[in-house]
C-alpha positions as CSV (number, residue, x, y, z in Angstrom):
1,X,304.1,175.7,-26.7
2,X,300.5,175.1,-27.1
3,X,299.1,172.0,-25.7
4,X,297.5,170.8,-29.0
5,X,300.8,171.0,-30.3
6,X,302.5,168.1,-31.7
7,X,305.0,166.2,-28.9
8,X,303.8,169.4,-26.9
9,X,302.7,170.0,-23.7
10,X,299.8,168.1,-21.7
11,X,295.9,166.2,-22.4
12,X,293.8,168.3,-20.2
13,X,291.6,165.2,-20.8
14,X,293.8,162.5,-19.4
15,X,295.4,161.9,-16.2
16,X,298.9,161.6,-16.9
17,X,301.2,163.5,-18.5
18,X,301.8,160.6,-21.2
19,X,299.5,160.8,-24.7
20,X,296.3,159.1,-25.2
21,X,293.0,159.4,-26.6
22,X,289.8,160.6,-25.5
23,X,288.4,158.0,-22.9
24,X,285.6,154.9,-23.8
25,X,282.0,155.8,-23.0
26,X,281.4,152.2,-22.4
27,X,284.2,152.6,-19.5
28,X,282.6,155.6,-18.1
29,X,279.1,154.0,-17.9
30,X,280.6,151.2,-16.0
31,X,282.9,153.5,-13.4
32,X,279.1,154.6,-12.5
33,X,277.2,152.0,-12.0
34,X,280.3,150.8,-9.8
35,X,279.8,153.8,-7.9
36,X,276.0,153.4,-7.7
37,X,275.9,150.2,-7.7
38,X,277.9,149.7,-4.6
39,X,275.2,151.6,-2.1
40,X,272.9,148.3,-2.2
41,X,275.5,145.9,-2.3
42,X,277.2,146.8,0.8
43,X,280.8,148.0,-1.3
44,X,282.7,151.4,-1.0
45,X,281.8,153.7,-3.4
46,X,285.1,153.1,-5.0
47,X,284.2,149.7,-5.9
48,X,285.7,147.9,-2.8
49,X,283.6,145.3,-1.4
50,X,284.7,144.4,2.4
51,X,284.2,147.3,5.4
52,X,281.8,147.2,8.1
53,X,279.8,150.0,7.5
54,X,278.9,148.9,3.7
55,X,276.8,146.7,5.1
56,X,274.4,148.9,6.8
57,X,274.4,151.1,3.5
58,X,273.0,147.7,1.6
59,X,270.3,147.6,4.3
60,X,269.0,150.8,4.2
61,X,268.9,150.2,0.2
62,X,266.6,147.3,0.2
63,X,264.6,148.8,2.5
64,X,264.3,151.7,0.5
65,X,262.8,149.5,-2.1
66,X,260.9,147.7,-0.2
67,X,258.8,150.6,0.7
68,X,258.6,152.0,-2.5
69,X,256.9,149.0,-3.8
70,X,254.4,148.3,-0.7
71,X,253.7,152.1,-1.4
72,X,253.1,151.4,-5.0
73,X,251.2,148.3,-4.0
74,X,248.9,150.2,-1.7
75,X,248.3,152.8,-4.2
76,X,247.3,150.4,-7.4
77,X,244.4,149.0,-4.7
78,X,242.7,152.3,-4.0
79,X,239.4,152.9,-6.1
80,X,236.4,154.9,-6.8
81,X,232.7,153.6,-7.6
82,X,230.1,156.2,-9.1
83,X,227.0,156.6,-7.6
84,X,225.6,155.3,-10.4
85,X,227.9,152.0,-10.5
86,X,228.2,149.0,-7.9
87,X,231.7,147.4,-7.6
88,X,231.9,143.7,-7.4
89,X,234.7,142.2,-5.9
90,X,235.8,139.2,-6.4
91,X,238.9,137.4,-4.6
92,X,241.1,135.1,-6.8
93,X,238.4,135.0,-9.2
94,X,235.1,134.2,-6.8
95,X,232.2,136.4,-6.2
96,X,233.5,138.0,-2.4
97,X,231.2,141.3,-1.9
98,X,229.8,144.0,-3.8
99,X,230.8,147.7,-2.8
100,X,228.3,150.9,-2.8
101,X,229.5,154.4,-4.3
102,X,232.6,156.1,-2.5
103,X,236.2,155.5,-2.3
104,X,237.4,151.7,-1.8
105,X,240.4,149.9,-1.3
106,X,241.5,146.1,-2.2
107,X,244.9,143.9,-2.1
108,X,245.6,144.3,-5.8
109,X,246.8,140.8,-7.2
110,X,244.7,139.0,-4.7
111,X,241.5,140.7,-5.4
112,X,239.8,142.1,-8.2
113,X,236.6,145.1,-8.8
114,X,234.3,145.2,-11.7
115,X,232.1,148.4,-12.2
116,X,228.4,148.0,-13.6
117,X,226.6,150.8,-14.1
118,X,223.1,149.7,-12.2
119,X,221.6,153.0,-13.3
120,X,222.0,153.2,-17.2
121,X,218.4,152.3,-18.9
122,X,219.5,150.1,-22.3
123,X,217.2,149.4,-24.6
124,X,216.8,146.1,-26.9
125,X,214.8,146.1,-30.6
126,X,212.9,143.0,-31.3
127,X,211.8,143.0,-34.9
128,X,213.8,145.5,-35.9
129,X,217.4,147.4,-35.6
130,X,217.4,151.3,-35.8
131,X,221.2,152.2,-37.3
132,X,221.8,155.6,-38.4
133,X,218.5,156.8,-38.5
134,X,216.9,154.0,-40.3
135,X,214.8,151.4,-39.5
136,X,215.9,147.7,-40.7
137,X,213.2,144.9,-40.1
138,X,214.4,141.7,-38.6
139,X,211.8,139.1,-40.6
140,X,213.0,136.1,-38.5
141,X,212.1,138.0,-34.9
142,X,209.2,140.0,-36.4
143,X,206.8,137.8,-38.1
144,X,204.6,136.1,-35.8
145,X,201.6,133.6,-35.9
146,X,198.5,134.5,-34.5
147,X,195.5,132.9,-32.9
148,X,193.4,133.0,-35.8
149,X,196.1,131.9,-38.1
150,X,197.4,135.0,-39.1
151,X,200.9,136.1,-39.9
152,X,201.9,139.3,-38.5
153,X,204.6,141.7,-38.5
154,X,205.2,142.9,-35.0
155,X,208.2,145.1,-33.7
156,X,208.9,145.7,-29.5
157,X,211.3,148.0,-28.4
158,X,212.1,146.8,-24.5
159,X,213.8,149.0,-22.0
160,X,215.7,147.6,-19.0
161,X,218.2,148.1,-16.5
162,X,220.5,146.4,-14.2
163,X,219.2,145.8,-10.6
164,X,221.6,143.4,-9.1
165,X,225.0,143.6,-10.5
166,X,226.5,140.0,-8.7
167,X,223.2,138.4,-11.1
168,X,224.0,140.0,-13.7
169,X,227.8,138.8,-14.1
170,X,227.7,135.6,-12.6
171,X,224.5,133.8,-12.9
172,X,224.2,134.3,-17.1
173,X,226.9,133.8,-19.4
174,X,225.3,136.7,-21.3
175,X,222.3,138.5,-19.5
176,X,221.9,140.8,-23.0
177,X,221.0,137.9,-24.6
178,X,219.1,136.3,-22.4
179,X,216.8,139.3,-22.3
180,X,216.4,139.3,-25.9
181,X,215.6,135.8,-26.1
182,X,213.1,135.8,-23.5
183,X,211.5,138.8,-25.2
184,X,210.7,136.9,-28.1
185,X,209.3,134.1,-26.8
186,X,207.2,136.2,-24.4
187,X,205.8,138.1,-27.4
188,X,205.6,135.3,-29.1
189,X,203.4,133.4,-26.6
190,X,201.0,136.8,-26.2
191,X,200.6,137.5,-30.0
192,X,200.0,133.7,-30.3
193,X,196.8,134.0,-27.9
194,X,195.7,136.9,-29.4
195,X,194.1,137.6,-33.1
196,X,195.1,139.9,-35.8
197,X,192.5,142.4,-35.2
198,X,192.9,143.0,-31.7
199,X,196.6,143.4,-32.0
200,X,196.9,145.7,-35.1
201,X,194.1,147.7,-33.5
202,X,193.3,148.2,-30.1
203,X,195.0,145.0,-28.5
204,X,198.2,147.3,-28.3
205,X,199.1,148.3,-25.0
206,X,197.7,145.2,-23.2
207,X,199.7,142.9,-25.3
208,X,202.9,145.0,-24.1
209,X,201.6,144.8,-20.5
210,X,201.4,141.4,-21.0
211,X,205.0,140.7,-22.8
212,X,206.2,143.0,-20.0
213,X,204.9,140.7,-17.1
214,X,205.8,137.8,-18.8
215,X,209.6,139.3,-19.6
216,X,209.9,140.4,-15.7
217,X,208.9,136.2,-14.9
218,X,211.4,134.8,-16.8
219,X,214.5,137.2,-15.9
220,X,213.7,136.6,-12.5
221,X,213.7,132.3,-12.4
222,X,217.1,132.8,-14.6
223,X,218.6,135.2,-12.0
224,X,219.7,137.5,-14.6
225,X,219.2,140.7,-12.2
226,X,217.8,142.8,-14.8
227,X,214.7,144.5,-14.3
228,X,212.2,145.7,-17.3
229,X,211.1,149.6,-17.0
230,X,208.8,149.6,-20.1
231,X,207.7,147.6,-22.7
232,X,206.8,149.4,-26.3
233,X,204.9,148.0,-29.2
234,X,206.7,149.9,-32.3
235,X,204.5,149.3,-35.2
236,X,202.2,145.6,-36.0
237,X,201.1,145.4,-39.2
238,X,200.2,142.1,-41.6
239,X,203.4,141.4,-43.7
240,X,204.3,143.1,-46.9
241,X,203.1,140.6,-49.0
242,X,199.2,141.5,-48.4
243,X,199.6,144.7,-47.2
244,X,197.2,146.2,-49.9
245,X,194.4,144.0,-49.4
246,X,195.1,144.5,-45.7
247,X,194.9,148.5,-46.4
248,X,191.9,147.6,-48.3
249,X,189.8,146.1,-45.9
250,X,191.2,148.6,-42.9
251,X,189.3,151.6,-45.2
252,X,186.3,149.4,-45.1
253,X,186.1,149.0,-41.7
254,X,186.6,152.5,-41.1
255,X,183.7,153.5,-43.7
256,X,181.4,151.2,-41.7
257,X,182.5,152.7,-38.4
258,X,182.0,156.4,-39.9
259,X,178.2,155.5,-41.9
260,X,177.6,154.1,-38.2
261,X,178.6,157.1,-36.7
262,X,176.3,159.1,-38.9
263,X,173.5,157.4,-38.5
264,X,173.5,157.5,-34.6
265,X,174.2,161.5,-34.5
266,X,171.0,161.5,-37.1
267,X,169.5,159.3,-34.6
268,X,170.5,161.6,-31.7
269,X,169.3,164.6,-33.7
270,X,165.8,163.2,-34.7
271,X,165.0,161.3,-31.7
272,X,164.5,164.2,-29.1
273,X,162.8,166.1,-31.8
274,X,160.5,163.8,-32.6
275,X,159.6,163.4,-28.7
276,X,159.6,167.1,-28.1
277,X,157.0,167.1,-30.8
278,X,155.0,164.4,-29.0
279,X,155.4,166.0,-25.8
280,X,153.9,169.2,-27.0
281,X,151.0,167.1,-28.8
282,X,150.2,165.5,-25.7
283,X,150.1,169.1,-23.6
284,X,148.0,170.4,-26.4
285,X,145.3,168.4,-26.2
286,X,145.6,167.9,-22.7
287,X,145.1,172.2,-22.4
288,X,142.2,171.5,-24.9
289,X,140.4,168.9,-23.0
290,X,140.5,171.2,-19.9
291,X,139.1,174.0,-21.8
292,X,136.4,172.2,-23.0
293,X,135.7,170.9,-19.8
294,X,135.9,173.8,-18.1
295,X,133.5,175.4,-20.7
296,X,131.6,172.6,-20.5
297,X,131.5,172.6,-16.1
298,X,130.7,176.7,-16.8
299,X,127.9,176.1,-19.3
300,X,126.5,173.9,-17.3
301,X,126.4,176.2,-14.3
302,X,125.5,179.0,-16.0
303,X,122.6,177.3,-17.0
304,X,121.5,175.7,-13.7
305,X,121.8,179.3,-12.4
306,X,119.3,180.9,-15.2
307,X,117.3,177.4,-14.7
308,X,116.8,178.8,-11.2
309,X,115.9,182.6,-12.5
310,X,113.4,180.8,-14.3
311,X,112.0,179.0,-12.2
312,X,111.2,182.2,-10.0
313,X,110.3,184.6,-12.9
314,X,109.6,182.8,-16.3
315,X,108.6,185.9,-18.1
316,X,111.4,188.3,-16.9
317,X,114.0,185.4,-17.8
318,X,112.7,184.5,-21.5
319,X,113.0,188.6,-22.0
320,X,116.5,188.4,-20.6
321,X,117.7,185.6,-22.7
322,X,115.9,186.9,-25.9
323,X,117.4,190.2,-25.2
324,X,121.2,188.6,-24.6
325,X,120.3,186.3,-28.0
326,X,119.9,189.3,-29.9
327,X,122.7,191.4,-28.7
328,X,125.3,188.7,-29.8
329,X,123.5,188.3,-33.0
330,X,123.2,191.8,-33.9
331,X,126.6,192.7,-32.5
332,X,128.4,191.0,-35.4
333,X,126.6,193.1,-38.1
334,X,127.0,196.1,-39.5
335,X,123.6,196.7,-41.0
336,X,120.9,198.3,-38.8
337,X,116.9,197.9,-38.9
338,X,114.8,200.2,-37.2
339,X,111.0,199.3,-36.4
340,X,108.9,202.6,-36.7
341,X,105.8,202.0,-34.0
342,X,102.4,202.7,-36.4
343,X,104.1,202.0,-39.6
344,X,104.6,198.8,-42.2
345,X,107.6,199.3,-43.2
346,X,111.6,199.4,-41.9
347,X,113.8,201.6,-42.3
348,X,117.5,200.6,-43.0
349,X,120.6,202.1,-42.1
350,X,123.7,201.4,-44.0
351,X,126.1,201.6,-41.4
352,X,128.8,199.7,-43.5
353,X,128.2,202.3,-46.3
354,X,128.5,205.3,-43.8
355,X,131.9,203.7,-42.4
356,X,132.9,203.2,-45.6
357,X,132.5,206.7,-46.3
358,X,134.1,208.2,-43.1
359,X,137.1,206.1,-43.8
360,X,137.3,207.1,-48.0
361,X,137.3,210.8,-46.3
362,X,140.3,210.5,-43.7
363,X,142.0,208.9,-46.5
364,X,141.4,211.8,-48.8
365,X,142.5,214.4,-45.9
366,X,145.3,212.3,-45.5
367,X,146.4,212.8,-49.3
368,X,146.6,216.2,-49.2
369,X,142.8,217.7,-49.8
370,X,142.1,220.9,-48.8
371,X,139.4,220.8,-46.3
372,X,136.0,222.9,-47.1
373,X,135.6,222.0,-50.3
374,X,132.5,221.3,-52.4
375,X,132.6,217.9,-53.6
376,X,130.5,216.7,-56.6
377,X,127.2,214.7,-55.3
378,X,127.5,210.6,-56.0
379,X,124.9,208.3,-56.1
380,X,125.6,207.1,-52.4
381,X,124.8,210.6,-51.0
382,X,121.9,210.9,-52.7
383,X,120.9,207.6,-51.4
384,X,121.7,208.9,-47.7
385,X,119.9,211.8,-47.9
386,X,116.9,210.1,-49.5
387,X,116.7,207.7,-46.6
388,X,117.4,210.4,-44.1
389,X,114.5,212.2,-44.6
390,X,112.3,209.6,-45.6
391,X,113.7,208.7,-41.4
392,X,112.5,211.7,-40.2
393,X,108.8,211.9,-42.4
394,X,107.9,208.7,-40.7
395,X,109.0,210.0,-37.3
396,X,107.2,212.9,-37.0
């Protein structure tokens, strides 16, 4: 007979040979933790509770879990500071010690480590917030008064970082905001000493040298252990409102500065000119009064020395000089007078005609004449000839 069978043969699922169901989970859940359970209460596994060795099997239990939370305990504690970070520790809530870079330890529960990153350069905008890209202005921190009365729209961009971390978590509620405060009244009080015009223009980086001093002063006397790294002037300009007529007057500033600029590079150009010219006046005549002086000094000898010839031979002298007086004369002629000895009469030699003539007849070769041939007479050959042998009658 099957055991399925009806009135058949035996449960393989109970214990007994009797009929029943399948047994209650909730009953076998229980029948374990009886048998667990009774390790670390000192019971026999079968759910007993007297013996003398269950006792010892409780001990061991608890101090099984004992050092599995001590473990765990000692574990939770251990931890790791960057070497960019400092760890500050405090002990049940009170600044104890602050902890370099490296692996640390600390009783968790009784003590506590906060990380701050002393190496991270953060920036703070004053004037201004820069939010995906764009630039928003901030009229409240931006707009400014100036010495001369002036309004002025000025934006500072302010790098810092964190050079003591215990100062910076215990000695301001919120050092951020400290910083950002004291960078507004620190630009403030530089752009209030200061005019428009020296700010806008060329006043720029020694205002922000200023604010930055100023900004370093203050941090320090709050204790916020922050440190400034730079201080930059983003843009200063007059506010919207008269920005135009600001433009306006910028332009004409910078024609003035450019006509000025022109003028001086003519000046520069014409200056050295003008005294090169002078300079080359002034050695002119300086060469000409030492030639005339010279000629002067030479004259002068000369005619000391012929003063002295004539002294010693009168006659020979006044020949000389007549002679010398008509050779420079005469040499700057071309015309030629010849006195014949026992006549009344000169005869003249046209010596510019005659050069005329060689010169007409090397220009006439030159064009292509053939030599040898017979030219027609002209009324200056005739005229040659004539006075040719009139030349030689007289000389004979």
């Amino acid at each position: 007979m099957a055991w399925n069978e009806p009135g058949g043969g035996r449960d393989p699922w109970s214990g007994g040979g009797s009929d029943q169901g399948p047994p209650d989970l909730d009953q076998v859940i229980k029948n374990l933790q009886t048998k667990f359970g009774g390790v670390f209460r000192g019971g026999k596994p079968g759910g007993g509770g007297g013996g003398g060795g269950g006792g010892a099997f409780g001990s061991l239990g608890v101090g099984i879990v004992a050092l599995v939370l001590l473990l765990a305990w000692l574990a939770v504690g251990v931890y790791i500071v960057d070497p960019a970070e400092q760890g500050v520790v405090t002990r049940f809530g009170k600044y104890e010690r602050t902890e370099g870079a490296g692996p640390h330890w600390l009783p968790y529960f009784i003590e506590d480590v906060e990380k701050v990153n002393v190496q991270l350069v953060r920036n703070a905008e004053i004037g201004f917030r820069s939010a995906g890209g764009s630039r928003g202005s901030v009229g409240n921190e931006s707009l400014m008064l100036t010495q001369d009365e002036n309004i002025i729209d000025v934006k500072f961009a302010v790098q810092y970082r964190v050079k003591d971390a215990k100062n910076y978590l215990f000695n301001v509620v919120d050092p951020d905001l400290t910083l950002r405060q004291a960078t507004e009244s620190a630009v403030r009080e530089v752009v209030g000493k200061s005019t428009m015009d020296f700010v806008i223009t060329e006043g720029r980086s020694a205002v922000a040298a200023s604010a930055k001093d100023l900004i370093q002063g203050i941090l320090d006397h709050y204790g916020a252990g922050l440190a400034i790294t730079s201080v930059n002037m983003q843009d200063a300009q007059p506010p919207s409102q008269v920005q135009e007529a600001f433009n306006d007057a910028v332009k004409a500033r910078e024609d003035e500065a450019r006509l000025r600029n022109e003028a001086e590079a003519y000046a520069n150009d014409i200056t050295p000119k003008s005294r090169g010219d002078a300079d080359a006046m002034r050695e002119q005549a300086s060469a000409y009064k030492q030639r005339v002086v010279s000629l002067a000094e030479g004259e002068t000898s000369r005619f000391l020395d012929i003063l002295a010839e004539y002294k010693k031979a009168p006659e020979v002298t006044r020949q000389r000089l007549y002679l010398d007086a008509m050779e420079q004369v005469l040499s700057n002629t071309s015309k030629v007078l010849v006195d014949v000895p026992g006549g009344n009469s000169l005869m003249y030699l046209p010596l510019d005609k005659l050069m005329e003539h060689a010169r007409s007849s090397a220009g006439s070769a030159s064009s292509g004449e053939i030599p040898g041939r017979v030219r027609s007479p002209t009324s200056g050959d005739d005229d040659f000839r004539r006075q040719r042998d009139n030349m030689r009658g007289r000389s004979r």
